[in-house]
VMD Tcl script that builds the backbone (N, CA, C; Angstrom):
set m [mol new atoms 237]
animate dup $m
set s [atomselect $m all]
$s set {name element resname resid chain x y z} {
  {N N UNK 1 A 0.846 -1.163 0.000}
  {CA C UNK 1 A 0.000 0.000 0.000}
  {C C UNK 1 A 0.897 1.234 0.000}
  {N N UNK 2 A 0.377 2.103 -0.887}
  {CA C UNK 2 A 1.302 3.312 -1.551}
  {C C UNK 2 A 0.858 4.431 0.121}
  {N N UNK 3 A 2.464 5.317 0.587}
  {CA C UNK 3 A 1.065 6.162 1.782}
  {C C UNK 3 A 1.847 7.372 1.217}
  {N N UNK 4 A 1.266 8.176 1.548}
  {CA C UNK 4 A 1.118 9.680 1.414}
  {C C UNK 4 A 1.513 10.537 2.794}
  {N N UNK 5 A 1.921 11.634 2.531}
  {CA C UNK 5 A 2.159 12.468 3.992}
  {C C UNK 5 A 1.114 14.011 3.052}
  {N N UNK 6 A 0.563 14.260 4.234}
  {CA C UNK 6 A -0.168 15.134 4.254}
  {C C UNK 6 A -0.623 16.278 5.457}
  {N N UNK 7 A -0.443 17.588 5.275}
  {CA C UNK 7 A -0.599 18.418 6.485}
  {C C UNK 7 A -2.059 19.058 5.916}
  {N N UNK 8 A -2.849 19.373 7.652}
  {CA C UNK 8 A -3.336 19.760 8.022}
  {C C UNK 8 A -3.945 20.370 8.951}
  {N N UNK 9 A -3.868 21.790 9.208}
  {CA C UNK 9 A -4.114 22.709 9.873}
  {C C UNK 9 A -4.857 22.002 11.296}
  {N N UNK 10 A -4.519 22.646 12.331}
  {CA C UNK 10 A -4.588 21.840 14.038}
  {C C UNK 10 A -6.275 21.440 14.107}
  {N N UNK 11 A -6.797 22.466 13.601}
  {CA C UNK 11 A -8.381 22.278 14.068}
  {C C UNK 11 A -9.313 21.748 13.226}
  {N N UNK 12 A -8.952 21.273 11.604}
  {CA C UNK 12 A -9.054 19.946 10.843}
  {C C UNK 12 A -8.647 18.772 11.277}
  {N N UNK 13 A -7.567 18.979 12.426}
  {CA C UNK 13 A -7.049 17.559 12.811}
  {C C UNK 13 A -7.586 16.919 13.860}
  {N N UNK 14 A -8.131 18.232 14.909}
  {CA C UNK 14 A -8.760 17.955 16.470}
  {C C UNK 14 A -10.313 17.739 15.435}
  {N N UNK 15 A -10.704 17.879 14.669}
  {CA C UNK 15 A -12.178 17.543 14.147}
  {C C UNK 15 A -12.222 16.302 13.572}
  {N N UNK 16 A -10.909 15.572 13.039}
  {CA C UNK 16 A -10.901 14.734 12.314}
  {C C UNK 16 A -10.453 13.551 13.716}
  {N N UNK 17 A -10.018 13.633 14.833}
  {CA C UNK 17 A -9.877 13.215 16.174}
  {C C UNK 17 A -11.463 12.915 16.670}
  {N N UNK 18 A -11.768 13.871 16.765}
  {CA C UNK 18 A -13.341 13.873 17.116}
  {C C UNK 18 A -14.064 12.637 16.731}
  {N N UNK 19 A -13.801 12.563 15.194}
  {CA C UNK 19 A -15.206 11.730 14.430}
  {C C UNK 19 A -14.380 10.278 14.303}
  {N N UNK 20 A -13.151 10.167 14.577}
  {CA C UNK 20 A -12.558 8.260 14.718}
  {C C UNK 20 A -13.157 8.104 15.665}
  {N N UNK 21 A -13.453 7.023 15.652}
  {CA C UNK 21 A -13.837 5.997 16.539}
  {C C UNK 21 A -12.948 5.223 17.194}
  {N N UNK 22 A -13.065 4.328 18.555}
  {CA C UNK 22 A -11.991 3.906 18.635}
  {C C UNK 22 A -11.507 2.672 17.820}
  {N N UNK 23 A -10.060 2.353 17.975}
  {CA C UNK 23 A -9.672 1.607 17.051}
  {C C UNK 23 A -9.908 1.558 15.596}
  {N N UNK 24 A -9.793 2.896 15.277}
  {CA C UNK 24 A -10.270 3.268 14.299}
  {C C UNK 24 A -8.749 3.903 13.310}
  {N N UNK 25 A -7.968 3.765 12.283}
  {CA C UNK 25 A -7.136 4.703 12.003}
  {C C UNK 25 A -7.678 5.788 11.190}
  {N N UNK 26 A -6.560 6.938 11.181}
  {CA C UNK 26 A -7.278 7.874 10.580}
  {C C UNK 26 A -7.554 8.065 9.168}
  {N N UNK 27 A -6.961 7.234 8.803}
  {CA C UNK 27 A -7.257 6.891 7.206}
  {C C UNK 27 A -8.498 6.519 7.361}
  {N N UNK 28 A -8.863 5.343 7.883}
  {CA C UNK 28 A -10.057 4.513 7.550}
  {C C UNK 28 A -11.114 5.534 7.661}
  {N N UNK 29 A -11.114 6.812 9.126}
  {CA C UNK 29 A -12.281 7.765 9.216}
  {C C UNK 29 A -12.230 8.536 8.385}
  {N N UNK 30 A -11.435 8.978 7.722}
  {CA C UNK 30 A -11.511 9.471 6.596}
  {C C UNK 30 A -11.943 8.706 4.990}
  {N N UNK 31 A -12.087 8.036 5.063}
  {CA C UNK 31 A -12.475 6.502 4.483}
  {C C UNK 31 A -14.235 6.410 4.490}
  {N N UNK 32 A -14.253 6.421 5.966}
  {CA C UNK 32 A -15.592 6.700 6.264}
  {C C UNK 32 A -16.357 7.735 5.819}
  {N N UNK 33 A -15.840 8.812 6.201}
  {CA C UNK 33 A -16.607 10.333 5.922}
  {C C UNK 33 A -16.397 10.688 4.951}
  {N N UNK 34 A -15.722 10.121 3.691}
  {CA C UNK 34 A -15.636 10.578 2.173}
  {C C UNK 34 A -16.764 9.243 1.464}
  {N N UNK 35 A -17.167 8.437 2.273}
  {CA C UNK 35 A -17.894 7.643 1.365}
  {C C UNK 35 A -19.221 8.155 1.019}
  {N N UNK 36 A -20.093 8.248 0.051}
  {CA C UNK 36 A -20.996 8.548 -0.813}
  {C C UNK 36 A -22.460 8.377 0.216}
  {N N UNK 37 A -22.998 9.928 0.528}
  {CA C UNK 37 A -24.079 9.083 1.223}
  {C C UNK 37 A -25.046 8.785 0.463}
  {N N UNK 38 A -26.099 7.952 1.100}
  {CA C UNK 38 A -27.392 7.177 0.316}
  {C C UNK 38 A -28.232 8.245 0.130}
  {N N UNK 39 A -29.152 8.406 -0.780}
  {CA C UNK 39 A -30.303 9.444 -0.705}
  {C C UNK 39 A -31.322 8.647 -0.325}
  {N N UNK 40 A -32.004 9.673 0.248}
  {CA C UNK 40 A -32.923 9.219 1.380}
  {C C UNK 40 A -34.052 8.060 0.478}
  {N N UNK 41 A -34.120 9.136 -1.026}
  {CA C UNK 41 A -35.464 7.834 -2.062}
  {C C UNK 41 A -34.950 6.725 -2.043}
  {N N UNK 42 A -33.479 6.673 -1.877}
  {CA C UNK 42 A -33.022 4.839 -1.793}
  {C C UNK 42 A -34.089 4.236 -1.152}
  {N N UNK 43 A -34.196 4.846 0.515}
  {CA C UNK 43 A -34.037 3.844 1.380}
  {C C UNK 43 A -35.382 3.815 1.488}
  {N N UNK 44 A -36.358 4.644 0.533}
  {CA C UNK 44 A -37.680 4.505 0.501}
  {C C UNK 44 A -37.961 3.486 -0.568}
  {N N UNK 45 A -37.342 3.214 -1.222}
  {CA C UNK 45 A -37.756 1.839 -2.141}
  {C C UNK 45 A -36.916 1.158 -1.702}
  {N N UNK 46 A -36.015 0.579 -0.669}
  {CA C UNK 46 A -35.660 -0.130 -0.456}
  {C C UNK 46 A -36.903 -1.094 0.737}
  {N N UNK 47 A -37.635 -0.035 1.280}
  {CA C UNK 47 A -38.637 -0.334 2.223}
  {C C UNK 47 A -39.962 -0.614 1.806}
  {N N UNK 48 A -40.378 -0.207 0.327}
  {CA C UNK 48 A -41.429 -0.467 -0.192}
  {C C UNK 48 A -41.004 -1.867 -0.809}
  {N N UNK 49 A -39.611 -2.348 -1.504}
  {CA C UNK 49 A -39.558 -3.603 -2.244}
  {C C UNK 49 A -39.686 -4.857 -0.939}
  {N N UNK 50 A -39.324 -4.058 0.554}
  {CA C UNK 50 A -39.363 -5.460 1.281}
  {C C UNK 50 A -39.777 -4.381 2.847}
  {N N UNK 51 A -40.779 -4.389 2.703}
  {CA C UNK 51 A -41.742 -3.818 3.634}
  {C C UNK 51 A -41.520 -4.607 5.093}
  {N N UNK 52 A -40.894 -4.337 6.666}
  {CA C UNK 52 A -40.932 -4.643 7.432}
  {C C UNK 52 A -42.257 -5.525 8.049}
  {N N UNK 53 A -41.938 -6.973 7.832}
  {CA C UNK 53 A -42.979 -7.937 8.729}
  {C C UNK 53 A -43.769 -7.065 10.357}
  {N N UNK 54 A -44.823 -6.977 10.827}
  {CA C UNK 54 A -45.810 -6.687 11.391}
  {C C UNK 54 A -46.046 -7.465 12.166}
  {N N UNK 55 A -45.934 -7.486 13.508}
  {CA C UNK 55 A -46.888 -8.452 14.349}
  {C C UNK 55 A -48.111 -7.652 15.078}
  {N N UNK 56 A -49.072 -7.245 14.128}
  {CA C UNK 56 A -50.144 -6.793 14.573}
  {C C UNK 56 A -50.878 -6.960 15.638}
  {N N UNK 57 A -51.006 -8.367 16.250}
  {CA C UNK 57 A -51.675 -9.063 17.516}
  {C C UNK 57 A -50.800 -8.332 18.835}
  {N N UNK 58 A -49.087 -8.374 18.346}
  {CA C UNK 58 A -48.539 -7.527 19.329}
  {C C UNK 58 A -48.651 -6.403 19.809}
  {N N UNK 59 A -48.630 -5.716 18.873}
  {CA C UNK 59 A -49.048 -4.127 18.528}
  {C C UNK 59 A -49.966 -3.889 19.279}
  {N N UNK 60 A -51.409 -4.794 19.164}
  {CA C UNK 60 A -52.671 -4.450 19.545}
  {C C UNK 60 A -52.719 -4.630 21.528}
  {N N UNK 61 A -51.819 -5.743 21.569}
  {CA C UNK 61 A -51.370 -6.355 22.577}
  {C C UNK 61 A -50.829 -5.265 23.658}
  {N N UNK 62 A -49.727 -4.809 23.091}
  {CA C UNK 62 A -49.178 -3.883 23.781}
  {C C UNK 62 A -49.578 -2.319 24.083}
  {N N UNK 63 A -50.559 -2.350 22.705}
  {CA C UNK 63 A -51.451 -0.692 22.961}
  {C C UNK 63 A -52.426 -0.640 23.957}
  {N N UNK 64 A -53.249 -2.171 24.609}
  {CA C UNK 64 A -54.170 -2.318 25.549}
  {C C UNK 64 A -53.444 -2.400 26.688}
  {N N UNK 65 A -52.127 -3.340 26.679}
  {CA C UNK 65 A -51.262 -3.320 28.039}
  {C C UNK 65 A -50.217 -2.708 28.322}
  {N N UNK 66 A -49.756 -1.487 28.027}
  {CA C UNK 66 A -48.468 -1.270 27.797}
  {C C UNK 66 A -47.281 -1.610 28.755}
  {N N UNK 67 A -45.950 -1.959 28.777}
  {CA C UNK 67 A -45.010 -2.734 29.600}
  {C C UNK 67 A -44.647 -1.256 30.417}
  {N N UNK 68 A -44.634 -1.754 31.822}
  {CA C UNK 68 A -44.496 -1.048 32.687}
  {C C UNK 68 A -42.948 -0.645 32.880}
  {N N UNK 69 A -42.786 0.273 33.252}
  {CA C UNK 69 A -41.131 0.555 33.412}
  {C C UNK 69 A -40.632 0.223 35.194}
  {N N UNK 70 A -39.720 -0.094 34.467}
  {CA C UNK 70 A -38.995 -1.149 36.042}
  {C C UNK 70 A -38.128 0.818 36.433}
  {N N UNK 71 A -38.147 1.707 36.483}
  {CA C UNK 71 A -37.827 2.549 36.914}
  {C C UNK 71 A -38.315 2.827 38.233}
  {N N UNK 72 A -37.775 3.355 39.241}
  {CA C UNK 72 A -38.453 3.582 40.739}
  {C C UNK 72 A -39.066 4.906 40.243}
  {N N UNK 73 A -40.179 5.029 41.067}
  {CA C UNK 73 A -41.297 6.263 41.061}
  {C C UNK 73 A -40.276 7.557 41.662}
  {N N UNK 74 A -40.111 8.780 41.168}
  {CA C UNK 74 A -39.918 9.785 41.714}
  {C C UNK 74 A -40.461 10.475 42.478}
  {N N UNK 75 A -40.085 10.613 44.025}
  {CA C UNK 75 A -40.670 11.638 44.837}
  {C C UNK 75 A -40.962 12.753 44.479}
  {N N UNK 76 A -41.815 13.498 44.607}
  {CA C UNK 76 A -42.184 14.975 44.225}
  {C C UNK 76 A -41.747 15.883 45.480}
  {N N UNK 77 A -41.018 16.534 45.762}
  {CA C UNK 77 A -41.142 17.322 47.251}
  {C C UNK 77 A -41.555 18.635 47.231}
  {N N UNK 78 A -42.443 18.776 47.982}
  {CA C UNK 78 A -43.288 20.158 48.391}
  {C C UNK 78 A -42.737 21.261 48.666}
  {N N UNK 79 A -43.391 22.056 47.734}
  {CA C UNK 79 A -42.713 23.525 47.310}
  {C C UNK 79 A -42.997 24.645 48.092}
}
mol reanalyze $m
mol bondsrecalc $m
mol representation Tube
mol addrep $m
């Protein structure tokens, strides 16, 4: 693999720091963020050719019972 040296100004570099991920090199995020994004009509015929399966009975299931949250109740204290 052919490499290149290349400068760039400190606060292209702390931005380009920012968006790696870890274990990430900085080629590859740059790799990443130059790749081609999708337009959004893709992903609308991608969803009309294979329309997400439905479990309707669930749906209906869960709109009459909805799942309770295991969160503890918050005290309110008097103002």
């Amino acid at each position: 693999m052919t490499r290149k040296t290349i400068s760039l100004d400190i606060d292209v570099y702390r931005g380009l720091k920012q968006r790696q991920t870890r274990h990430e090199s900085l080629s590859a995020t740059l790799r990443r963020m130059l790749e081609d994004d999708k337009d959004p009509a893709d992903y609308l015929e991608e969803l009309t050719a294979n329309p997400p399966k439905v479990d309707v009975a669930l749906l209906r299931r869960r709109q009459a019972n909805p799942p309770h949250s295991f969160r503890p109740v918050r005290k309110r204290h008097a103002a």
